[in-house]
LUMLO-131118 format. One record per residue (C-alpha): residue number from 0; x, y, z. Coordinates in pm, whole numbers, plus 50000, padded with zeros to 5 digits. Layout:
<sites>
NUM, X, Y, Z
...
</sites>
This chain:
<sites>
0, 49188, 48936, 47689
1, 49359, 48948, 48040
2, 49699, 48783, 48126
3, 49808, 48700, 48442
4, 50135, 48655, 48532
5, 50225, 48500, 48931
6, 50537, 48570, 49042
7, 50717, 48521, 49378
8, 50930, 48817, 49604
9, 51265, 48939, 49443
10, 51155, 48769, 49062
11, 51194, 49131, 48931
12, 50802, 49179, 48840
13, 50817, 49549, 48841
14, 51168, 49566, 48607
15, 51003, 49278, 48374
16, 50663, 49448, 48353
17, 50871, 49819, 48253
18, 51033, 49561, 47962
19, 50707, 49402, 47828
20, 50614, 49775, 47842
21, 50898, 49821, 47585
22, 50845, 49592, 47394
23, 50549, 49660, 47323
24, 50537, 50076, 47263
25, 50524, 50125, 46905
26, 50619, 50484, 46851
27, 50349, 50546, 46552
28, 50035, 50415, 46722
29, 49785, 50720, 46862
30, 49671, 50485, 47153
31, 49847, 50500, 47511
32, 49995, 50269, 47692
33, 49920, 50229, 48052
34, 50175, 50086, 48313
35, 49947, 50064, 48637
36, 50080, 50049, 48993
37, 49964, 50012, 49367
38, 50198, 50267, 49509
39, 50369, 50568, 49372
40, 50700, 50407, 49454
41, 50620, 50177, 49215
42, 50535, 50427, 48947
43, 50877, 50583, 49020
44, 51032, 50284, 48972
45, 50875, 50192, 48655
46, 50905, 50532, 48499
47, 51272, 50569, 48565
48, 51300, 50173, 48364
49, 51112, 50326, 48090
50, 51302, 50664, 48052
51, 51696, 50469, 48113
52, 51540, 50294, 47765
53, 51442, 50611, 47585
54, 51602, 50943, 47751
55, 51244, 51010, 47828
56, 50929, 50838, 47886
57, 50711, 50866, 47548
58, 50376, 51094, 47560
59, 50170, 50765, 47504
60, 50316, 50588, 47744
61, 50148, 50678, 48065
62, 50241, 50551, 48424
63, 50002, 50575, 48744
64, 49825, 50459, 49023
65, 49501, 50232, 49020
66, 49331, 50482, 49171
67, 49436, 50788, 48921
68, 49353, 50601, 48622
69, 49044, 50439, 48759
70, 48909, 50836, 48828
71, 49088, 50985, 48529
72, 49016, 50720, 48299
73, 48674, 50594, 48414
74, 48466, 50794, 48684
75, 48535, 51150, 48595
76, 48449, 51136, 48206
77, 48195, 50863, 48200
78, 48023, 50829, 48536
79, 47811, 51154, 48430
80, 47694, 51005, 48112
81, 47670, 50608, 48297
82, 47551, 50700, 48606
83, 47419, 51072, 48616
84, 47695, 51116, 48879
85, 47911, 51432, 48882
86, 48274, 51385, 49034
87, 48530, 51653, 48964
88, 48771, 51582, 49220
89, 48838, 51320, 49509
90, 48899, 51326, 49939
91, 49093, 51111, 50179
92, 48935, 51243, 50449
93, 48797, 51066, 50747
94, 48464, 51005, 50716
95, 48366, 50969, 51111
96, 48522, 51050, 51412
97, 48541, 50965, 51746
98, 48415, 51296, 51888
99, 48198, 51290, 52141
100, 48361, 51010, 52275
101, 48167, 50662, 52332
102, 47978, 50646, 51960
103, 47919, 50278, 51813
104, 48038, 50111, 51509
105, 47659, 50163, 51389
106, 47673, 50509, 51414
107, 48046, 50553, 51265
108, 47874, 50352, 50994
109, 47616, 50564, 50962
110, 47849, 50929, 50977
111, 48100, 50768, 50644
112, 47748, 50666, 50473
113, 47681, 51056, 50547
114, 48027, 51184, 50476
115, 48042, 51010, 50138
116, 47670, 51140, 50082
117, 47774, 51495, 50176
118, 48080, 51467, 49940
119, 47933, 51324, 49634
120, 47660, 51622, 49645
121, 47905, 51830, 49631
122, 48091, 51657, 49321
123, 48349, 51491, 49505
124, 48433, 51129, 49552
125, 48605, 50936, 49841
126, 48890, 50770, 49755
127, 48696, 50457, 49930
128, 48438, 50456, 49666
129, 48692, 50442, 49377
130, 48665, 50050, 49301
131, 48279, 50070, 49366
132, 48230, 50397, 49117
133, 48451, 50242, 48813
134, 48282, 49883, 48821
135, 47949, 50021, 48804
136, 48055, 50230, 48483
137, 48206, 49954, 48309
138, 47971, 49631, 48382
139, 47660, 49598, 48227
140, 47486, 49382, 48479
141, 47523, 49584, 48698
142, 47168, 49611, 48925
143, 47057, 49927, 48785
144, 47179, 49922, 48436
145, 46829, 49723, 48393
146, 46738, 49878, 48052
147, 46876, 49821, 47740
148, 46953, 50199, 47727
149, 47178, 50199, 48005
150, 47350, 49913, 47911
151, 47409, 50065, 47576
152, 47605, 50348, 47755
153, 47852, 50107, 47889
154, 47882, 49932, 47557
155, 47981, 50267, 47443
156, 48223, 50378, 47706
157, 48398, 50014, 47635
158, 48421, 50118, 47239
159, 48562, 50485, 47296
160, 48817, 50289, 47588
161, 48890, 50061, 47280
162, 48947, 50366, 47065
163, 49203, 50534, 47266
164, 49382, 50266, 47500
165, 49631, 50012, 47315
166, 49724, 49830, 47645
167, 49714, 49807, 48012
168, 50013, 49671, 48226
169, 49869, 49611, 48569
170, 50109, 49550, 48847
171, 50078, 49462, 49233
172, 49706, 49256, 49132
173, 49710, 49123, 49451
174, 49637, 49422, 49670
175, 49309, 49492, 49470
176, 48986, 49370, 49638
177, 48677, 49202, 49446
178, 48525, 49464, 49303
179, 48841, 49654, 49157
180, 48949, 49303, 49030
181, 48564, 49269, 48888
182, 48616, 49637, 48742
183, 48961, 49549, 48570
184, 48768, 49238, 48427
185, 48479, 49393, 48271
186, 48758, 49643, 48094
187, 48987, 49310, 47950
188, 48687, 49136, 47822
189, 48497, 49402, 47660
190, 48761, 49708, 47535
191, 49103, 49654, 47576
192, 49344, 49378, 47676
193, 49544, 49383, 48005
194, 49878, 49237, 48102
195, 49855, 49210, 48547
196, 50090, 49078, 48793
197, 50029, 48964, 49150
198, 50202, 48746, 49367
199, 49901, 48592, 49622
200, 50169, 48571, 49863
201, 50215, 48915, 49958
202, 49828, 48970, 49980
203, 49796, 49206, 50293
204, 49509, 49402, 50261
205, 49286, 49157, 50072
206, 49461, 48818, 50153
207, 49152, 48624, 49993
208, 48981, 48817, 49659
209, 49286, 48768, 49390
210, 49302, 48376, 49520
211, 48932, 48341, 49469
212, 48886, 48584, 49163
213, 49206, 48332, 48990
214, 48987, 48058, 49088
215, 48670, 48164, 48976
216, 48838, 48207, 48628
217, 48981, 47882, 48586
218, 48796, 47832, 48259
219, 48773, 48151, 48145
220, 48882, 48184, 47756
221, 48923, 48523, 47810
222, 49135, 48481, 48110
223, 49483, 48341, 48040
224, 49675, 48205, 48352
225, 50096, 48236, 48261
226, 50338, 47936, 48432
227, 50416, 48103, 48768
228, 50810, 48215, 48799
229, 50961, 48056, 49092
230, 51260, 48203, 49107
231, 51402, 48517, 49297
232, 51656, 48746, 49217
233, 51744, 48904, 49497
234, 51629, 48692, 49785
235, 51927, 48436, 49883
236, 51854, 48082, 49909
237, 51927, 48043, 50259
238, 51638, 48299, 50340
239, 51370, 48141, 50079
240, 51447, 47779, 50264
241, 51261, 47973, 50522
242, 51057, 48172, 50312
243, 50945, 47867, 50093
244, 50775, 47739, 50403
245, 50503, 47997, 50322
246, 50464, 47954, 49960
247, 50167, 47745, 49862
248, 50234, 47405, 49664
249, 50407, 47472, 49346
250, 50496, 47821, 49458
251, 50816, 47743, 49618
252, 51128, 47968, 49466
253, 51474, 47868, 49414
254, 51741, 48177, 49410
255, 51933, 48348, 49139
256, 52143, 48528, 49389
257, 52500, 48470, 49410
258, 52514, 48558, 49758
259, 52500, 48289, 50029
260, 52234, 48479, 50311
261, 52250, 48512, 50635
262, 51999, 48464, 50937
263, 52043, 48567, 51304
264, 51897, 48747, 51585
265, 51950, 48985, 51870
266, 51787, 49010, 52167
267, 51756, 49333, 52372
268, 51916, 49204, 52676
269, 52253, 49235, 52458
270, 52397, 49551, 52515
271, 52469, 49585, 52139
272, 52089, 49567, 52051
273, 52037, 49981, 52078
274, 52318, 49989, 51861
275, 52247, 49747, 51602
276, 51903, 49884, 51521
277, 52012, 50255, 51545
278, 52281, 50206, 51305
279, 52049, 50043, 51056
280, 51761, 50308, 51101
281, 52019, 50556, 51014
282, 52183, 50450, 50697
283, 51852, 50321, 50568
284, 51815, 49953, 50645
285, 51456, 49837, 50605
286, 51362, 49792, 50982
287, 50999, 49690, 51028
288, 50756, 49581, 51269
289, 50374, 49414, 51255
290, 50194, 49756, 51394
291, 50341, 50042, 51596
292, 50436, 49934, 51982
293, 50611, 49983, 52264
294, 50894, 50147, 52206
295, 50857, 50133, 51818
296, 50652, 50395, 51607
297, 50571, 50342, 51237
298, 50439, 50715, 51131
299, 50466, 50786, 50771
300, 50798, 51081, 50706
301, 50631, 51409, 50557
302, 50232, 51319, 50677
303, 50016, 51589, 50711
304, 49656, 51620, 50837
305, 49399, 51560, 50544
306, 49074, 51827, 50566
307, 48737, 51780, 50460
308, 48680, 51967, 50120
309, 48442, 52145, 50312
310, 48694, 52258, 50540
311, 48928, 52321, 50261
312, 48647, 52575, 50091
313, 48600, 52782, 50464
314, 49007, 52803, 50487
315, 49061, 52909, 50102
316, 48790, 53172, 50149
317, 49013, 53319, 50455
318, 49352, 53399, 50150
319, 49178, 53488, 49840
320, 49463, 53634, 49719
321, 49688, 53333, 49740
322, 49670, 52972, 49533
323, 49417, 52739, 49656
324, 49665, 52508, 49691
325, 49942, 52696, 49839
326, 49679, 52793, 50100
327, 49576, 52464, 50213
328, 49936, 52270, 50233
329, 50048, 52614, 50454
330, 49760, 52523, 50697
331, 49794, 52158, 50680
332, 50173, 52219, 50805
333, 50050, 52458, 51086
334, 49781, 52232, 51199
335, 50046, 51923, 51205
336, 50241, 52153, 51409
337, 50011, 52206, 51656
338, 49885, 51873, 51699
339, 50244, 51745, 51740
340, 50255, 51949, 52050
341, 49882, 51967, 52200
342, 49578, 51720, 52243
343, 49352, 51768, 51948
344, 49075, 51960, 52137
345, 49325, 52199, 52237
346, 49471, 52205, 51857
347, 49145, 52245, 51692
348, 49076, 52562, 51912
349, 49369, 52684, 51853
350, 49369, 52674, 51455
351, 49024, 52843, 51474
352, 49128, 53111, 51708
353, 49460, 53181, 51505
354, 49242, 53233, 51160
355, 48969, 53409, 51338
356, 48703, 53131, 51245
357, 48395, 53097, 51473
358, 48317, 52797, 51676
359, 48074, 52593, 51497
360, 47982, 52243, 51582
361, 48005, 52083, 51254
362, 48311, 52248, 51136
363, 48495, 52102, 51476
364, 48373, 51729, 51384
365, 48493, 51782, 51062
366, 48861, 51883, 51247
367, 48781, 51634, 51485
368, 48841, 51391, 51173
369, 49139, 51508, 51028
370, 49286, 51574, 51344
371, 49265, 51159, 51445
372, 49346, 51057, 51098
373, 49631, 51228, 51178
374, 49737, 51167, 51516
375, 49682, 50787, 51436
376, 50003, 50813, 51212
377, 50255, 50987, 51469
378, 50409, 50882, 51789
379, 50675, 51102, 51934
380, 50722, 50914, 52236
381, 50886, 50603, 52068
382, 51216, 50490, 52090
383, 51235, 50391, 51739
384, 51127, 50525, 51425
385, 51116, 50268, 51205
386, 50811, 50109, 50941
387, 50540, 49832, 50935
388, 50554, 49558, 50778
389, 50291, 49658, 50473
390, 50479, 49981, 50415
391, 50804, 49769, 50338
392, 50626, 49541, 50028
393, 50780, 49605, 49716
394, 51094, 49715, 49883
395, 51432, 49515, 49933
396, 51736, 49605, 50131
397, 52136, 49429, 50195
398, 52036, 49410, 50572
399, 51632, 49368, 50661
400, 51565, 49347, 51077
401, 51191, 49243, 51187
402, 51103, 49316, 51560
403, 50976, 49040, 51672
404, 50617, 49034, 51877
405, 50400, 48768, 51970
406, 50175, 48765, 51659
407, 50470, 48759, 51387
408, 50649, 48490, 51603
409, 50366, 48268, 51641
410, 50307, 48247, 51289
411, 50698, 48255, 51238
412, 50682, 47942, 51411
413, 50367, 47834, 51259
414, 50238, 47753, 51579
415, 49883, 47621, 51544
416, 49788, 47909, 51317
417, 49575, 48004, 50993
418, 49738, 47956, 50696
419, 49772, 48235, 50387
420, 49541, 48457, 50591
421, 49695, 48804, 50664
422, 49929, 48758, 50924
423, 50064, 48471, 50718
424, 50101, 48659, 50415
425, 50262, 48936, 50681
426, 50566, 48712, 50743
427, 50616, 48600, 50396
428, 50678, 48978, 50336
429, 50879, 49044, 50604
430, 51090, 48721, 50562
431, 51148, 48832, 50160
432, 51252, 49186, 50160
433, 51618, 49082, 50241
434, 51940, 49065, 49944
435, 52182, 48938, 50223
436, 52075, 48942, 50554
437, 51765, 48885, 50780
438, 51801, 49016, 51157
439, 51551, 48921, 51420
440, 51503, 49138, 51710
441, 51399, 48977, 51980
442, 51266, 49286, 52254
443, 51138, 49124, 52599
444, 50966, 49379, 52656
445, 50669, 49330, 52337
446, 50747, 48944, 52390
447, 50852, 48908, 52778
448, 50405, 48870, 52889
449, 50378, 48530, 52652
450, 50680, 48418, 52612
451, 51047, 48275, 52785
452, 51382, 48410, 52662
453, 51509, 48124, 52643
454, 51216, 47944, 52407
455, 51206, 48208, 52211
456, 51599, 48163, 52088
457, 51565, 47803, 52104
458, 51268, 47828, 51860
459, 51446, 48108, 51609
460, 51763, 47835, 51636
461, 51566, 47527, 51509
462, 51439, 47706, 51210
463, 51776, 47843, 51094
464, 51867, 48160, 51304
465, 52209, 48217, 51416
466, 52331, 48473, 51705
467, 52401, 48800, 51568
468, 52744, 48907, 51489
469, 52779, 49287, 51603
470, 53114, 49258, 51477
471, 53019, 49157, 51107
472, 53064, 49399, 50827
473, 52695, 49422, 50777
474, 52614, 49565, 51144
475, 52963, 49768, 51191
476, 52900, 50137, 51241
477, 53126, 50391, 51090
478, 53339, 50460, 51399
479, 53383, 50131, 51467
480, 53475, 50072, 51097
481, 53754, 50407, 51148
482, 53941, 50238, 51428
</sites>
């Protein structure tokens, strides 16, 4: 049986799901309990619920990511016996890269096909494949489970799940595509019965497959759709009269907050506007952005370079005498290092030279890969370090500020533009992360090509935006505060 629970931004689905959690542990049973997350913040957050309840969070009472329990819990015990497919650990590599310069999307197609060919020979799967590896252990109909043997082994691997799994709390549903959502389907029908919660609303990376998987289980008996909750605890009203503009019909959310919101904007001609979104960088305000531009990078605090297992097996072999793991974080740091201050050609040569590794043509594709993966993620030139607007999901903050560009503020505007697509879903994010205040910041110089000044304050006016205050108490730095 699998229960679905829809609930809006700020409704307190990650606190509620820690208390059905609760509720249900029963200290005596031998079975665990699963609390399943998108993100690792997430898991943090439900953890911590769970251990404020009990001084300590229970042995059968485990909490992870979809991707940890799909290998743990699915591909590494049973795809051998399901499939005849051997994974004993999993990559994040890049599987192609753009070296030599000037290759095609059919032949980047064609290296990942390789790279995750290469890898699973060698026992290892890509976290890519994840979704893909766990569905075909757990459905029956799959394609090539065409015998009645084969089908039996799934049939079996749903009893032993039955055996040793009491419940599974799935968070975040939204973010999973088709096939994970087919996956998680095939385990509530058939072994054991799963409590998930999505909002569609905040559906970023797969805006479409929990709409249409909800849809295409309308009259499923196994499938029970709960009344949405409409309601928000964190985001004010005055923000969700915006916000509701987004919601689909019958989505709309009305706010528990006892604080009144606020909505305003600065522009960058204003000589506070450095000031403003300085200040909130530095004491931790959620400051986002649709992708990295202009003056505005979004790299991830603490990346490093991920290497090809392959790689990871010629650089281990270099330090026998020290931890495998040790070994390769010490070298991931060194080769961040050097790509932070040389080209990638230049830093690749240079890592090889320093461990006394031989030029080989393979190898350097291989760095080639981790070495973009990488570089992708960091900007040094930019003005402002600050995060996209994906990153930000599941997080809330007093004062939020969104840079505006053109995409974000046509869609703001809803300006002859797709609805509930990804962008759409984008600003419905963006627009709900705030517990008192939502800043626009209005930079000329991402918006100054498309659009006036003045149309662009007119427009943020007529749907509710107010001129910033740099004097308020929520934008007052601490010397200002002093005198």
């Amino acid at each position: 049986m699998i229960e679905v629970q829809i609930a809006g931004a700020g409704a307190g689905k990650t606190y509620g799901l820690a208390e059905k959690i609760i509720a249900h542990y029963d200290p005596t049973s031998h079975k665990k309990i699963f609390a399943i997350t998108y993100t690792n913040n997430a898991a943090k957050n439900i953890s911590q619920a769970i251990i404020n309840r009990f001084g300590s969070l229970p042995e059968n009472i485990v909490v992870c990511t979809v991707h940890a329990f799909l290998l743990n819990e699915i591909i590494y015990p049973y795809s051998p016996f399901v499939l005849n497919e051997m994974h004993t650990t999993s990559s994040r590599c890049k599987t192609f890269s753009n070296f030599p310069p000037g290759k095609t999307e059919e032949q980047k197609k064609r290296e990942t096909a390789s790279t995750i060919s290469r890898l699973k020979k060698k026992g290892v799967i890509h976290v890519d494949e994840t979704y893909a590896a766990a569905w075909r252990v757990v459905d029956q109909n799959y394609s090539k489970h065409s015998s009645q043997k084969k089908k039996s082994k799934v049939r079996k691997v749903h009893k032993i799940l039955s055996s040793a799994i009491d419940k599974i709390f799935l968070d975040e549903a939204q973010d999973l595509d088709e096939i994970a959502l087919r996956a998680f389907q095939q385990i509530g029908e058939n072994s054991v019965d799963i409590y998930m919660v999505g909002d569609p609303k905040q559906a970023i990376d797969y805006p479409k497959s929990f709409k249409v998987w909800l849809a295409a289980n309308k009259a499923n008996e196994k499938v029970k759709v709960l009344p949405n909750i409409t309601t928000s605890r964190r985001v004010p009203q005055r923000i969700l009269d915006l916000s509701n503009n987004f919601c689909p019909k019958g989505q709309a959310q009305t706010s528990l907050s006892e604080v009144e919101g606020r909505l305003t904007y600065i522009c960058s001609e204003d000589e506070h506007y450095d000031q403003v979104l300085c200040h909130h960088i530095k004491n931790g305000s959620l400051v986002s952005i649709f992708r990295k531009e202009g003056n505005y990078s979004t790299k991830k605090a603490g990346s490093l370079p991920e290497f090809d297992p392959e790689v990871e097996e010629a650089l281990t072999v270099k330090f026998p005498e020290y931890e495998e793991g040790v070994v390769i974080y010490s070298l991931q740091r060194y080769f961040a290092t050097l790509l932070t201050n040389n080209d990638n050609n230049t830093s690749i040569r240079l890592f090889l030279n320093k461990l006394e590794i031989p030029y080989e043509k393979e190898l350097f594709k291989k760095l080639c890969r981790s070495a973009e993966q990488y570089s992708s993620s960091k900007d040094n030139s930019a003005k402002y370090a600050i995060s996209s607007i994906q990153i930000t999901k599941g997080l809330e903050s007093e004062v939020c500020v969104l840079i505006l560009t053109p995409p974000i503020f046509k869609y703001l505007m809803q300006d002859e533009v797709e609805k509930f697509n990804k962008t759409w879903n984008m600003v419905y994010v963006a627009l709900t992360r705030a517990e008192s205040e939502l800043v626009i910041a209005v930079d000329m110089d991402l918006l100054g090509k498309k659009y006036k000044h003045e149309d662009i304050v007119n427009s943020l006016k007529s749907i509710g935006f107010e001129e910033l205050d740099p004097n308020h108490p929520n934008h007052k730095t601490e010397e200002k505060s002093d005198g």
